[in-house]
ZALOLUM-873061 format. One record per residue (C-alpha): residue number from 1; residue in three letters; x, y, z. Coordinates in nm, 3 decimals, always signed. Example, Ala and Ser with C-alpha at 12.3 -4.5 7.8 and 13.67 -1.06 7.14 Angstrom:
REM residues 2
{num->1 residuo->ALA east->+1.230 north->-0.450 up->+0.780}
{num->2 residuo->SER east->+1.367 north->-0.106 up->+0.714}
//
This chain:
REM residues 64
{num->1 residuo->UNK east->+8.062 north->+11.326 up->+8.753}
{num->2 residuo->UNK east->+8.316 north->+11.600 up->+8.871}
{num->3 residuo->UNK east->+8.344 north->+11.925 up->+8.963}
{num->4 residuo->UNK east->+8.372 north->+12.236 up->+8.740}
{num->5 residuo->UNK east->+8.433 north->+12.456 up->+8.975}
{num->6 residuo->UNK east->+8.794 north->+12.563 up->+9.123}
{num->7 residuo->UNK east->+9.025 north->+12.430 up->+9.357}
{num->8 residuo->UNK east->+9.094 north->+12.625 up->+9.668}
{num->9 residuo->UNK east->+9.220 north->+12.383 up->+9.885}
{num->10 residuo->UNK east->+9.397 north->+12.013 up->+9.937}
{num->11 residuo->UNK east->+9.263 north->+11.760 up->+10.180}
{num->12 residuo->UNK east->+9.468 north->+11.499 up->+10.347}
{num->13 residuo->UNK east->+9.375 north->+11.218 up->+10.585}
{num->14 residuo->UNK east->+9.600 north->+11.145 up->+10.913}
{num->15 residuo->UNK east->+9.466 north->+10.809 up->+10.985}
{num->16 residuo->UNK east->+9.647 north->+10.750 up->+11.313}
{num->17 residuo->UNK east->+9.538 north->+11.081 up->+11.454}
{num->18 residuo->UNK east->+9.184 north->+11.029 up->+11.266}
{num->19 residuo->UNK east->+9.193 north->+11.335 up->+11.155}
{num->20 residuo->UNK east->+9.077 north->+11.517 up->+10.804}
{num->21 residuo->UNK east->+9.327 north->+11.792 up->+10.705}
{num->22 residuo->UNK east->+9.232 north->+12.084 up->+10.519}
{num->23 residuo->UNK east->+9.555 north->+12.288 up->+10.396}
{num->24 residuo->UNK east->+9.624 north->+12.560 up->+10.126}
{num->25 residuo->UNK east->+9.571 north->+12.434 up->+9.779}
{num->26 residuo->UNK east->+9.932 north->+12.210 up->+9.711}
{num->27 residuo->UNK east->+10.105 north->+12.339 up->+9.409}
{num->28 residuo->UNK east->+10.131 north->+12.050 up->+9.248}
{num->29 residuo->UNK east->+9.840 north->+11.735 up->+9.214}
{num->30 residuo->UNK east->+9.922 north->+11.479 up->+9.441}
{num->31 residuo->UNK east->+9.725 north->+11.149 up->+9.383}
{num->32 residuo->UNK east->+9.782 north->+11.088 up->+9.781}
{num->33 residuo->UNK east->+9.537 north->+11.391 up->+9.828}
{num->34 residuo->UNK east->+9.227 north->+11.543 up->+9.728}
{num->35 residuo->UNK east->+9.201 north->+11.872 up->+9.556}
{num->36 residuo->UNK east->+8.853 north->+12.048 up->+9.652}
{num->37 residuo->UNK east->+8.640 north->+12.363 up->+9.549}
{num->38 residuo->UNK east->+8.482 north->+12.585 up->+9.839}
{num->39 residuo->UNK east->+8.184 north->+12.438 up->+9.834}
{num->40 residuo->UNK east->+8.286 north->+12.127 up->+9.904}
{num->41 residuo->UNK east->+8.489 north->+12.204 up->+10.175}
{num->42 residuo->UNK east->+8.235 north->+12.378 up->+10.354}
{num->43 residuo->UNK east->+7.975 north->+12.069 up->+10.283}
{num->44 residuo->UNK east->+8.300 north->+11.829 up->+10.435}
{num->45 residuo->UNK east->+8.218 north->+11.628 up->+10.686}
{num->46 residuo->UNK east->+8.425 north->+11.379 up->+10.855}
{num->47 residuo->UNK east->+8.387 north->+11.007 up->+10.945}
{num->48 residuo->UNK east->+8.202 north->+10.933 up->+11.251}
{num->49 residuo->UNK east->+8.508 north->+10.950 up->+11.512}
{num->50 residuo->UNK east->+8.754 north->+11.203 up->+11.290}
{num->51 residuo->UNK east->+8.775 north->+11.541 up->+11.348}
{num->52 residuo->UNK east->+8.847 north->+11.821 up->+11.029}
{num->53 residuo->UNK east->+9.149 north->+12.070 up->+11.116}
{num->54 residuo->UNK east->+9.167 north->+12.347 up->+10.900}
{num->55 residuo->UNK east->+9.506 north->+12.476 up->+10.843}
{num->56 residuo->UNK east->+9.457 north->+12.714 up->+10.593}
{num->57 residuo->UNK east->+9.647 north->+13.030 up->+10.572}
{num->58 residuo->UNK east->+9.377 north->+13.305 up->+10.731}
{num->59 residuo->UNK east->+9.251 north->+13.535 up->+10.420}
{num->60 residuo->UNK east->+9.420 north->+13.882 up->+10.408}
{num->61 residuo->UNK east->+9.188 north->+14.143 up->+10.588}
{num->62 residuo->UNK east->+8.980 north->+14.404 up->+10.295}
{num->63 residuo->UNK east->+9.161 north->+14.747 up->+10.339}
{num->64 residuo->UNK east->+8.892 north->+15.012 up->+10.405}
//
């Protein structure tokens, strides 16, 4: 089963760091790394003894 909904960002593992890395969605697919909707990476959670950095770009304040 997949997921219908959109992409909004790409997940990468550094495995020497142990780290999960959340980054802007990547222009192009990359079969290296995992495309995922918001959801699912707000439900992320990492192995036991990785940490998740988000490195997303912040979103752009609402003007008033």
């Amino acid at each position: 089963m997949r997921c219908t909904a959109e992409a909004v960002a790409t997940v990468g593992l550094s495995y020497e760091g142990r780290v999960v890395v959340v980054g802007d969605l990547a222009p192009e697919p990359n079969p290296n790394l995992l495309d995922l909707c918001s959801t699912h990476v707000e439900r992320l959670t990492p192995p036991i003894g990785w940490r998740v950095r988000d490195e997303r770009a912040p979103e752009p304040a609402a003007l008033p």
